[in-house]
DONUNU-734924 format. One line per field, with one value per residue (C-alpha): x, y, z; residue number from 1; residue in three letters. Coordinates in nm, 4 decimals. Layout:
! residues N
px	(X|...) $
py	(Y|...) $
pz	(Z|...) $
nr	(NUM|...) $
rest	(Ala|...) $
END
This chain:
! residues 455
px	(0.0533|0.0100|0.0370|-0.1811|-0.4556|-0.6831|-0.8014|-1.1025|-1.2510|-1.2439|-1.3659|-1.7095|-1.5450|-1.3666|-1.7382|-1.6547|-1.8585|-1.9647|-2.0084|-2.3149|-2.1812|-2.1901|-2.0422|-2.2431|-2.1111|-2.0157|-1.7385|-1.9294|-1.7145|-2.0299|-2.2622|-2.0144|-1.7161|-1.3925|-1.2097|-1.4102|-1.4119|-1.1794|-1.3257|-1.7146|-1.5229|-1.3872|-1.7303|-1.8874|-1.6053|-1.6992|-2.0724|-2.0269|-1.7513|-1.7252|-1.9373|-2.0637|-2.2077|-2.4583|-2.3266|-2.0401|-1.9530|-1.9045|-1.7363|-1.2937|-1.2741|-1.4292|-1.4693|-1.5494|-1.8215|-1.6026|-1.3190|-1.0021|-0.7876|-0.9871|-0.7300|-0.7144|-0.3257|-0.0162|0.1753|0.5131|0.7045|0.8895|0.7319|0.7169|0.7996|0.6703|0.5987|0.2959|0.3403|0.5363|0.2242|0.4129|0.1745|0.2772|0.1978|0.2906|0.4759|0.5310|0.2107|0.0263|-0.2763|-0.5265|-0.2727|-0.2887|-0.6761|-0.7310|-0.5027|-0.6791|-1.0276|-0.9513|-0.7921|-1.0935|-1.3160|-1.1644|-1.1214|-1.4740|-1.6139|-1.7206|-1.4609|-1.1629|-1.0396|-1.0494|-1.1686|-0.9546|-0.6080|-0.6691|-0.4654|-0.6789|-0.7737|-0.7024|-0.9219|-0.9911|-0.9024|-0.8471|-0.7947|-0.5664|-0.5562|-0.3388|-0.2170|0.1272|0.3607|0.5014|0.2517|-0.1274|-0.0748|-0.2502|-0.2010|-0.3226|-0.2802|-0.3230|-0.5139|-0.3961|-0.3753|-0.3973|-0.1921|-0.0200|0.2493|0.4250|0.8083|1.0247|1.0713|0.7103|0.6106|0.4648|0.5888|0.3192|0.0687|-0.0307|-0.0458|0.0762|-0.1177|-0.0920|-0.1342|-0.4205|-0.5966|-0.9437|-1.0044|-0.6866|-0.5714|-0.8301|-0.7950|-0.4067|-0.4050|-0.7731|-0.6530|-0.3653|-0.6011|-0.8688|-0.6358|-0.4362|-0.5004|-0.4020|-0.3187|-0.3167|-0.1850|0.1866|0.4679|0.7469|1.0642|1.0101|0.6642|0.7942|1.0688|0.8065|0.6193|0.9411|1.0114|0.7048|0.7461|1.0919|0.9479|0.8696|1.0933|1.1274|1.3961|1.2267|0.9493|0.8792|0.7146|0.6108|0.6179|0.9495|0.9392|1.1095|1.0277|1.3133|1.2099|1.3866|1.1376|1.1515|1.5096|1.4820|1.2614|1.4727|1.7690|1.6353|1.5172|1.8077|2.0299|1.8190|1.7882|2.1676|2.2167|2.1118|1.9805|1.7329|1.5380|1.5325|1.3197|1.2557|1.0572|1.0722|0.7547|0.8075|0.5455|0.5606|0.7320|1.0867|1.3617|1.6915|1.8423|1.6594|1.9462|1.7242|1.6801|2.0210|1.9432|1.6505|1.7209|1.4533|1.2653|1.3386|1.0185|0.8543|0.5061|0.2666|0.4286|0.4024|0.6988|0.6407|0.8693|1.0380|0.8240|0.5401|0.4344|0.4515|0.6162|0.5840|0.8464|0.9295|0.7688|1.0314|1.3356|1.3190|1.0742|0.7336|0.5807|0.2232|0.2100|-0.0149|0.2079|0.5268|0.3648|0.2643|0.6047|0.8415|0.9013|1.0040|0.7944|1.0044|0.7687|1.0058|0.8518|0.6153|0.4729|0.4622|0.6669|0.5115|0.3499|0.0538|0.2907|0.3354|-0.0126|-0.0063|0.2568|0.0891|-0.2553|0.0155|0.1742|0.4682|0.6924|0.7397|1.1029|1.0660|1.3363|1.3554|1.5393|1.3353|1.0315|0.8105|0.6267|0.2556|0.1553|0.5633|0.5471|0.3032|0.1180|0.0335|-0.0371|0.2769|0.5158|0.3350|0.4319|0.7676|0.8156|0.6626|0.8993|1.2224|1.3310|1.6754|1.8133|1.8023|2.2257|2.2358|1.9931|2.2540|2.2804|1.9333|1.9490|2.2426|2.0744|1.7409|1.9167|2.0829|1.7271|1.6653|1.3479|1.3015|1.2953|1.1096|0.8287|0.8308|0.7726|0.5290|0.3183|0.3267|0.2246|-0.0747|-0.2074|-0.2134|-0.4169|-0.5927|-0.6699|-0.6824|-0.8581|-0.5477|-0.6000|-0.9722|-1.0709|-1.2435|-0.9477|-0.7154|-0.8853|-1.0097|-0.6468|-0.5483|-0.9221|-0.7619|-0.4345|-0.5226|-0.8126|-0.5311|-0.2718|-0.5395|-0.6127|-0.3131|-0.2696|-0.5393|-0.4718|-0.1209|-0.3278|-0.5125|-0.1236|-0.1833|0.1465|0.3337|0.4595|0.0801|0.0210|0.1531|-0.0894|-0.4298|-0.7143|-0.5001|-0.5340|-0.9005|-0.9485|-0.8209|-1.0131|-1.3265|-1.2314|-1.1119|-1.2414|-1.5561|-1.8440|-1.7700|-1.4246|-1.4525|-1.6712|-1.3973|-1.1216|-1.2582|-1.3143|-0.9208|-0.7601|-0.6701|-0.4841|-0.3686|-0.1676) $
py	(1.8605|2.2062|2.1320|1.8271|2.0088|2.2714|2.5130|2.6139|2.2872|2.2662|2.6391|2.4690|2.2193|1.8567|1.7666|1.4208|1.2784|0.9261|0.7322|0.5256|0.1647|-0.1742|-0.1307|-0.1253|0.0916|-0.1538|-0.2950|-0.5607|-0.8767|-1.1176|-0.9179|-0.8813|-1.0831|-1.0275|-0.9006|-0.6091|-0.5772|-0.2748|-0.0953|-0.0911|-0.0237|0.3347|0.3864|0.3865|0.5676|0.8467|0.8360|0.8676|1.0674|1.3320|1.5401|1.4698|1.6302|1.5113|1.7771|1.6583|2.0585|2.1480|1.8160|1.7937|1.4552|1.1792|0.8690|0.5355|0.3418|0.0136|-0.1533|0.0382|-0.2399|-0.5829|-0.7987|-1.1866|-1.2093|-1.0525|-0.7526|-0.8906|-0.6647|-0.3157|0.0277|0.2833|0.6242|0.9068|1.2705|1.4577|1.8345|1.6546|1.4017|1.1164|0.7922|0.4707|0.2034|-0.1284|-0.2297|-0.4988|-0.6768|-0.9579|-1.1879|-1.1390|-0.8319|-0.6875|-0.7045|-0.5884|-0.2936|-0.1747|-0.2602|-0.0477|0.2439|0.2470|0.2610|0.5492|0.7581|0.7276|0.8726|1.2187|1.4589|1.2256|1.4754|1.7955|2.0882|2.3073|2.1125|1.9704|1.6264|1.3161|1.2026|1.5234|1.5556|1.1505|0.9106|0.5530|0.2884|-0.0121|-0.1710|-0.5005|-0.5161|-0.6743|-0.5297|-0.1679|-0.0098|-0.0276|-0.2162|0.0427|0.3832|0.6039|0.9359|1.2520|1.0536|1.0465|0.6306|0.5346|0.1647|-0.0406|-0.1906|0.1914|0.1938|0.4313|0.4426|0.4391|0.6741|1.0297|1.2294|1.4150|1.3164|0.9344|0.7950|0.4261|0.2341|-0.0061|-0.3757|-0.5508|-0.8989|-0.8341|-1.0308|-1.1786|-0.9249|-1.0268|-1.4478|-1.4000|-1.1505|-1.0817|-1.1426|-0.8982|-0.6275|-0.6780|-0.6432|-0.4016|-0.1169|0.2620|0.5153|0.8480|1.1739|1.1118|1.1001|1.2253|1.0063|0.8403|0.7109|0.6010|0.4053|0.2410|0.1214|0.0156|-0.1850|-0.3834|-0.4694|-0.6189|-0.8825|-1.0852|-1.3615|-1.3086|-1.0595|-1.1113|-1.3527|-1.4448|-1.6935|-1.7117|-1.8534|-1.8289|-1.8221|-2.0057|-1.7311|-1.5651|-1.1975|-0.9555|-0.9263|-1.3024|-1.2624|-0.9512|-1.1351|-1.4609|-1.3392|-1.1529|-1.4911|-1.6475|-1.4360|-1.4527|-1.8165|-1.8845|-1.6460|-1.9273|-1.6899|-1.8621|-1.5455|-1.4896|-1.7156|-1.6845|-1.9909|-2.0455|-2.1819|-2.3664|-2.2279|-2.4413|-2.7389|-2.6718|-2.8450|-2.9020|-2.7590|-2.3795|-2.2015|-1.9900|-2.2913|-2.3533|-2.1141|-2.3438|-2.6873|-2.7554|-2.6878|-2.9117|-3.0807|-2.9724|-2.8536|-2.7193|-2.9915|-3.3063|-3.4146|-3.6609|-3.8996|-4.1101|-4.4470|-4.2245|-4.2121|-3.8962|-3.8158|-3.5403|-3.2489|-2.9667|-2.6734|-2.4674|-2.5290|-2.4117|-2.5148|-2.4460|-2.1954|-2.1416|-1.8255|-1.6100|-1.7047|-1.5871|-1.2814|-1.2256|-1.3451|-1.0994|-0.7377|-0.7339|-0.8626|-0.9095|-0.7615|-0.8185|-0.7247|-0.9822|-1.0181|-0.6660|-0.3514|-0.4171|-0.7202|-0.7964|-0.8821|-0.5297|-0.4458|-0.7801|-0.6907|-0.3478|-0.6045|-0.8374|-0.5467|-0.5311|-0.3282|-0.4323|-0.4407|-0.3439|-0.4569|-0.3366|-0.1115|0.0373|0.0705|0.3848|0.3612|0.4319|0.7951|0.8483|1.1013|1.3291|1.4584|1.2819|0.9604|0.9626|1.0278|0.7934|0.5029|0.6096|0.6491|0.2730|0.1095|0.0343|0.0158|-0.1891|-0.2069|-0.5271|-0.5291|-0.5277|-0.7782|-1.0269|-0.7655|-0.6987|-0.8740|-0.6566|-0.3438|-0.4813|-0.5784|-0.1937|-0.0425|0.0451|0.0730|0.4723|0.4017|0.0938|0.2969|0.5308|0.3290|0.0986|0.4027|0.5353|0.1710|0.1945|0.5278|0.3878|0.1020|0.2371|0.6153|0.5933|0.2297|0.1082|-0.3017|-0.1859|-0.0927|0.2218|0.3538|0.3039|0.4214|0.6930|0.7809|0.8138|1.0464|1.2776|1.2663|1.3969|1.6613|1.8048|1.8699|2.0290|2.2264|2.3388|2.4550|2.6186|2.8284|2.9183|3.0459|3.3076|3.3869|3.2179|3.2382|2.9121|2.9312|2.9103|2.5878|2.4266|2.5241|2.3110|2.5398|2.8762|2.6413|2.5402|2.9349|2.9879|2.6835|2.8258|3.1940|3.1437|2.7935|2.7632|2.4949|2.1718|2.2660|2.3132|1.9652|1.7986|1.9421|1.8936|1.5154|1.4605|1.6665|1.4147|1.2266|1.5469|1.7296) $
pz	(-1.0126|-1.0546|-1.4545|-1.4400|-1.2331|-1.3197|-0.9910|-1.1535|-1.1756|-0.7670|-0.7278|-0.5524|-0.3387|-0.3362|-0.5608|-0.6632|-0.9873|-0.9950|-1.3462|-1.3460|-1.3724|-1.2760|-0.9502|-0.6409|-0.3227|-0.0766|0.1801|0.2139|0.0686|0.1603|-0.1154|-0.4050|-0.5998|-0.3772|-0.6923|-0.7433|-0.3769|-0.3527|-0.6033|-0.4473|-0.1129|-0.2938|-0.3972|-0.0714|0.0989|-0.1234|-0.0755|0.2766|0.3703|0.1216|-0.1086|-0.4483|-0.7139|-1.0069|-1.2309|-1.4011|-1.4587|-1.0912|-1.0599|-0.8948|-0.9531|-1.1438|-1.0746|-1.3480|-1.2820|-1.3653|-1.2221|-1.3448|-1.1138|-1.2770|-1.4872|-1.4798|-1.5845|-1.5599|-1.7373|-1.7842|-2.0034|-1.9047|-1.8932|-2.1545|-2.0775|-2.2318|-2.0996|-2.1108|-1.9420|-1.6255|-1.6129|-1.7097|-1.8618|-1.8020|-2.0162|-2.1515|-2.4674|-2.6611|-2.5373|-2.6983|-2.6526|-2.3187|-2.1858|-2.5124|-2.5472|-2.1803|-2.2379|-2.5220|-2.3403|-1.9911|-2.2398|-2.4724|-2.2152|-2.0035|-2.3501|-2.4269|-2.0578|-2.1142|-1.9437|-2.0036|-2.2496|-1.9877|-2.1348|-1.9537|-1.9075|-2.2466|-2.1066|-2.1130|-1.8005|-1.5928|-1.2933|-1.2743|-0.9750|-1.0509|-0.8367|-0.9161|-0.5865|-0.4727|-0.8797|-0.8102|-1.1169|-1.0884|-1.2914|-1.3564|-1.7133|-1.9485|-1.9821|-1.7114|-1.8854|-1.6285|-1.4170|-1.0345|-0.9852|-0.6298|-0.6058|-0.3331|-0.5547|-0.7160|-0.7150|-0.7799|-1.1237|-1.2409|-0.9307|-0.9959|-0.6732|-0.4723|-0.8081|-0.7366|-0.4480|-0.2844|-0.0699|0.1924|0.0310|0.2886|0.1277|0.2689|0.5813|0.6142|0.9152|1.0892|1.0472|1.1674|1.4534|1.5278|1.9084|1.9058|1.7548|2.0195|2.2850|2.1643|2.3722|2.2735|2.4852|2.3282|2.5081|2.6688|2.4147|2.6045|2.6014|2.9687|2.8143|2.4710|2.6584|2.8890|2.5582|2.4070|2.7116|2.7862|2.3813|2.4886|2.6653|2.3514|2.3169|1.9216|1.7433|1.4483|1.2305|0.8866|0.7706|0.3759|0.0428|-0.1936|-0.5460|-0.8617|-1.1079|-1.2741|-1.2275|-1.0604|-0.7582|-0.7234|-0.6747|-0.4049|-0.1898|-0.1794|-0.1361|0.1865|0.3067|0.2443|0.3896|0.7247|0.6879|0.7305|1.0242|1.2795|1.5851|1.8350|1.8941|1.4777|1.3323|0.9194|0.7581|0.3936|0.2568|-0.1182|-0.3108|-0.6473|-0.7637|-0.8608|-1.0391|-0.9393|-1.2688|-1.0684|-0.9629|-0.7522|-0.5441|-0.4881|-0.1663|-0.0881|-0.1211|0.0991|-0.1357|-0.4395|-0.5676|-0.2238|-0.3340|0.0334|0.2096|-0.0375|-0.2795|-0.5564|-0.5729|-0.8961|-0.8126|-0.8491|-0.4534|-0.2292|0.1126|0.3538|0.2750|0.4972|0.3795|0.6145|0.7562|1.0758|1.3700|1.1811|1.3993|1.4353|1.2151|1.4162|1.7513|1.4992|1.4430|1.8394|1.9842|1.8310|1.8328|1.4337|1.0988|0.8353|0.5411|0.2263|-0.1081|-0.2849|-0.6204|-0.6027|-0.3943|-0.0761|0.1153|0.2669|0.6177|0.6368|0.7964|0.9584|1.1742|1.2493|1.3584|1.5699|1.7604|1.6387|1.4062|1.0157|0.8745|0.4734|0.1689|-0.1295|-0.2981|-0.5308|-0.2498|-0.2046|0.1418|0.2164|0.1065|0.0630|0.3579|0.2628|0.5645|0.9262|0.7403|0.5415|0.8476|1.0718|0.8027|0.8012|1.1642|1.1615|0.9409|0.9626|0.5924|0.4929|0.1763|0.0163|0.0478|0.4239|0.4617|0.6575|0.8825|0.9865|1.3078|1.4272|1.3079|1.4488|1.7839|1.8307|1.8396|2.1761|2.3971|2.3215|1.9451|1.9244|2.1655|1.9025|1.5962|1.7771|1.9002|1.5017|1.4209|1.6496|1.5799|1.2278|1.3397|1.5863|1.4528|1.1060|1.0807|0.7989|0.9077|0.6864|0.3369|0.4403|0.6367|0.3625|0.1077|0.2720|0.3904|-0.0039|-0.0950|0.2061|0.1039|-0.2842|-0.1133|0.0908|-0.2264|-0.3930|-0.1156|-0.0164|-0.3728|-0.3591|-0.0751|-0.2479|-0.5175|-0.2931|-0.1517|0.1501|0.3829|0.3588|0.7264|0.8293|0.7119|1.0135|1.2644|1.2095|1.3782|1.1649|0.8297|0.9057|0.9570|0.6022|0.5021|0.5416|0.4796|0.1572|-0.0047|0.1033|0.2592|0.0420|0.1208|0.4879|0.4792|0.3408|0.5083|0.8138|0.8387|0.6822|0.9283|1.1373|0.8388|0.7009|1.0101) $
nr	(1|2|3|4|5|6|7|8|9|10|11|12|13|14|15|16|17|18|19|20|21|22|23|24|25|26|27|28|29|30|31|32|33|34|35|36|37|38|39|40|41|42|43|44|45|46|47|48|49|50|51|52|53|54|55|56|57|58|59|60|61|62|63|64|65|66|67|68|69|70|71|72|73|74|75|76|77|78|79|80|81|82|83|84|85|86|87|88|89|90|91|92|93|94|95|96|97|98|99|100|101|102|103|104|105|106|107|108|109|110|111|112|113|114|115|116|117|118|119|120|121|122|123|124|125|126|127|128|129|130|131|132|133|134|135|136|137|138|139|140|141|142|143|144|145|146|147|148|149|150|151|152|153|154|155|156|157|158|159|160|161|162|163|164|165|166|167|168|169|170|171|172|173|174|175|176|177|178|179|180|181|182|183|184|185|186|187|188|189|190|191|192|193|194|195|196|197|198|199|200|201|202|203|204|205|206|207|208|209|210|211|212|213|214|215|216|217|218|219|220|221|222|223|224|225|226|227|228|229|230|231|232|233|234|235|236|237|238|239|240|241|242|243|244|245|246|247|248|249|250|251|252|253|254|255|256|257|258|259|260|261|262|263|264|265|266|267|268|269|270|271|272|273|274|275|276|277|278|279|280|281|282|283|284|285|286|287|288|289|290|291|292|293|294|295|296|297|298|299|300|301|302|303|304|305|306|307|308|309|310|311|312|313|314|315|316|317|318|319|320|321|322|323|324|325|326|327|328|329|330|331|332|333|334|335|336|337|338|339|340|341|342|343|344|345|346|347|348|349|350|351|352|353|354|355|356|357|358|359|360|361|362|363|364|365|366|367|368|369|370|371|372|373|374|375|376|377|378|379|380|381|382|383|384|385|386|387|388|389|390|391|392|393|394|395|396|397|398|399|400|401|402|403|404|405|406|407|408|409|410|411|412|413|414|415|416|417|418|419|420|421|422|423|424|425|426|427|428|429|430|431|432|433|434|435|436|437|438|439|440|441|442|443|444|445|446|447|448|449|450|451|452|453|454|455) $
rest	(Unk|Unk|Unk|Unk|Unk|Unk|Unk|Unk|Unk|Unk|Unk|Unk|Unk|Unk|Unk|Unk|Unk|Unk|Unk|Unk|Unk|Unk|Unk|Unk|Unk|Unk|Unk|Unk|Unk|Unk|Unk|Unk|Unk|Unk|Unk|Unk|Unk|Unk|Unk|Unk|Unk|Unk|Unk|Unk|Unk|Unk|Unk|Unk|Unk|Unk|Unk|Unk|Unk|Unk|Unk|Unk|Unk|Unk|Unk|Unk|Unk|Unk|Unk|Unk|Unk|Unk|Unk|Unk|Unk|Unk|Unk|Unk|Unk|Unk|Unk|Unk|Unk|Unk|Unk|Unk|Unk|Unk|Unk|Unk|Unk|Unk|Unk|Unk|Unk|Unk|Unk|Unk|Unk|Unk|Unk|Unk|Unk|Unk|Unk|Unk|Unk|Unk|Unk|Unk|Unk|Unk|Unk|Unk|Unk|Unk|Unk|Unk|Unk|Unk|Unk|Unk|Unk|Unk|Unk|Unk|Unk|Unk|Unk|Unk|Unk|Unk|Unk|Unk|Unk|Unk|Unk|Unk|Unk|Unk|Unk|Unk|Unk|Unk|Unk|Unk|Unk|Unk|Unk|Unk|Unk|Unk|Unk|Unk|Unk|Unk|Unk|Unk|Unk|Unk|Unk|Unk|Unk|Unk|Unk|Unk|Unk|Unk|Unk|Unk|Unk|Unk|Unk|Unk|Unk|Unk|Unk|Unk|Unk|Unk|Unk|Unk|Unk|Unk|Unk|Unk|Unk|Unk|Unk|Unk|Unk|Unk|Unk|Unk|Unk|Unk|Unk|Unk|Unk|Unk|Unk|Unk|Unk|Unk|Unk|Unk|Unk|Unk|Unk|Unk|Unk|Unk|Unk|Unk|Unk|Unk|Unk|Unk|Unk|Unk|Unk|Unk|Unk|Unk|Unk|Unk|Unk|Unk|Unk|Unk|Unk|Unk|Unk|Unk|Unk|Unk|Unk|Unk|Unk|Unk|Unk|Unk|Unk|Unk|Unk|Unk|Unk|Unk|Unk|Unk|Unk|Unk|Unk|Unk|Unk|Unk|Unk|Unk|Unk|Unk|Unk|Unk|Unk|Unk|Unk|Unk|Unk|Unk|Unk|Unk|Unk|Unk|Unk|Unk|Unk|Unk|Unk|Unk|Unk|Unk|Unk|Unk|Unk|Unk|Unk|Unk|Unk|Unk|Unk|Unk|Unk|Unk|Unk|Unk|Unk|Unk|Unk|Unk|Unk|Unk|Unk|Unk|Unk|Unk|Unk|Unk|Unk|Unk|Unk|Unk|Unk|Unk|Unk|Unk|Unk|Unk|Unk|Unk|Unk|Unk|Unk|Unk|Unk|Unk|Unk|Unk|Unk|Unk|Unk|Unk|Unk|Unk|Unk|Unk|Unk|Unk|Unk|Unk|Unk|Unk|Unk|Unk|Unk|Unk|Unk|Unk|Unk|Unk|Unk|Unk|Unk|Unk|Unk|Unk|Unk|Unk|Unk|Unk|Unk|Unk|Unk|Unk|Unk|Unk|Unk|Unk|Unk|Unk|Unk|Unk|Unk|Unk|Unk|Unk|Unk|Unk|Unk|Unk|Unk|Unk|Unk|Unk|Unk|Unk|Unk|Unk|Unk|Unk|Unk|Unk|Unk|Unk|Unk|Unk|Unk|Unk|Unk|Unk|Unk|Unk|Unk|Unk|Unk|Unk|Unk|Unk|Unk|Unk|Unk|Unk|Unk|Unk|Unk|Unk|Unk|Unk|Unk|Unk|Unk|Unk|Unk|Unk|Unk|Unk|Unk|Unk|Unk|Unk|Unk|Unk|Unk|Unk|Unk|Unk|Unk|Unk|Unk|Unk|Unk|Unk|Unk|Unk|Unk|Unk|Unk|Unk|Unk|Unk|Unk|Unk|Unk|Unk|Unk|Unk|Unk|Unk|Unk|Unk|Unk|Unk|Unk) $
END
């Protein structure tokens, strides 16, 4: 970052510089298209939590006035690598067609914004924050340059450490259609976290008659998530526990000759619940295998989610569990967590999940099972702080979680610049001192209202 990112350019604050556009500052899904939804959300985050600037000179971070994240198809081909002073781009090759012409439209349209090309990093797109939300593949599909992208699908091998930032997948509204109950009467208790009051919350949790839940769609598609996420299923599927319950939903109509389905044979020709038949009629067909739980009683009878990857590195189950109460189990090998465990956010997200490699995935009621009450009161009390502090089942929260998140690197940085001790960093009200002694009032501002997400 520290190659990528130009001090001077923040010397007046975290000013952030909004392109005029066609995007309206709103979280309102009601007023706008839902696609563009995330994007107007970012907007109005900005607008009202931290400072801007009309002045694209004193500007730290720029922001398009279009939808960096808007494609209508898929980027199906591999990532090409190349280096740029550590900022590695990411891009897509051997493209044709729509993907092609949507590349080159998102890539001509960032190059021609004034300031792309920095005048003091010289890198193109230096300085810029662009926002690919809910995008399923591993990278945004068009070549980011410099830019810090903020995503909710990044993996390992296309993820710049401690430069972009991953997000928490949510599908707007959906948290609160399945577990609007469990969030109303969730109740946090802030204060106590001593091991005789973690155990107490891990032991009322115990009381759920569920080890563990899933219920969701499987996919024919020959790609390697496709494979990652079945084979979790299926491994759960054939483990036969009462208090483990994993449903596997067929989510297209499949042919026998699929050796995916081979671990599914519920599944062949089973399309939602309907299969058409050689006379031409249609039956009923179980669209799971296993007793067909109500989802939102699934998700508020056990103690575990299972939140295996989806289309893309993480799934939308993941803050569902966090709405039902309960304590999402990740897959996937390749998987970087929310804010990859930079700052409070970061560590409460990995004190939340209990990650499993897609290998021992027979074994996760076992490993599931040996988690005692102290634990579990531990990663269900980081679940609900991120629920209940830091608003992450909403838009707003989440992206402001990832604004704070890049404001604090800077900052930090920036107090290393003015040889600010390291070892004072820890202590919040000595940092806020420094803060404000060395930065300045946009600074302070700023720094202020991300504290909580910060340390």
């Amino acid at each position: 970052m520290d190659t990528c990112f130009s001090e001077t350019r923040c010397a007046k604050g975290p000013l952030f510089y909004l392109y005029p556009g066609d995007l309206t500052a709103s979280c309102s899904e009601s007023r706008h298209h839902k696609h563009h939804l995330p994007a107007q959300c970012m907007l109005q985050t900005i607008v009202q939590e931290f400072p801007t600037t009309n002045n694209p000179d004193d500007a730290c971070f720029f922001i398009p006035g279009f939808d960096t994240g808007e494609r209508g198809f898929h980027c199906l081909v591999v990532a090409a690598w190349h280096n740029l002073a550590r900022c590695t781009r990411h891009s897509c090759i051997d493209l044709s067609g729509d993907m092609k012409a949507h590349q080159v439209s998102i890539e001509a349209k960032l190059q021609a914004l004034p300031h792309w090309n920095n005048d003091v990093t010289k890198l193109g797109g230096a300085h810029f924050l662009l926002l690919d939300y809910n995008f399923d593949k591993e990278w945004p599909g068009y070549d980011a340059g410099a830019a810090m992208v903020l995503r909710s699908s990044w993996e390992q091998q296309t993820y710049r450490h401690v430069f972009d930032v991953q997000l928490p997948p949510l599908q707007a509204g959906n948290i609160h259609t399945h577990t609007a109950a469990a969030t109303n009467s969730l109740v946090f208790k802030g204060g106590r976290t001593d091991d005789a009051a973690m155990t107490a919350v891990g032991q009322s949790a115990f009381l759920r008659p569920l080890l563990l839940f899933f219920s969701g769609i499987v996919f024919p598609l020959p790609y390697a998530w496709t494979f990652g996420r079945n084979f979790v299923v299926s491994e759960l599927m054939s483990r036969n526990r009462a208090d483990v319950v994993v449903e596997a939903k067929c989510a297209f109509k499949w042919n026998r000759g699929d050796d995916q389905l081979q671990r599914f044979p519920h599944c062949y020709g089973c399309y939602w619940g309907t299969r058409e038949m050689a006379d031409g009629s249609k039956e009923e067909c179980g669209d799971g295998v296993t007793t067909e739980m109500n989802y939102t009683l699934g998700l508020l009878s056990s103690r575990f989610i299972l939140s295996p990857r989806g289309m893309g590195a993480l799934s939308y189950s993941l803050i569902e569990a966090i709405g039902a109460d309960s304590v999402p189990v990740v897959t996937g090998d390749s998987t970087v967590l929310p804010f990859d465990g930079e700052g409070k956010i970061g560590e409460l997200w990995e004190r939340c999940i209990v990650l499993v490699p897609e290998s021992e995935a027979r074994a996760i009621p076992e490993i599931l099972a040996a988690i005692g009450p102290l634990e579990y009161g531990q990663r269900l009390t980081a679940c609900r702080s991120l629920l209940v502090e830091h608003r992450t089942d909403t838009l707003e929260g989440i992206h402001k979680q990832g604004l704070c998140t890049i404001i604090a690197r800077v900052a930090l940085q920036l107090l290393k610049s003015v040889e600010v001790e390291a070892s004072a960093r820890g202590d919040r009200a000595e940092l806020l001192g420094m803060v404000k002694s060395s930065l300045g009032a946009a600074w302070v501002e700023a720094w202020d209202a991300c504290l909580p997400m910060v340390l």
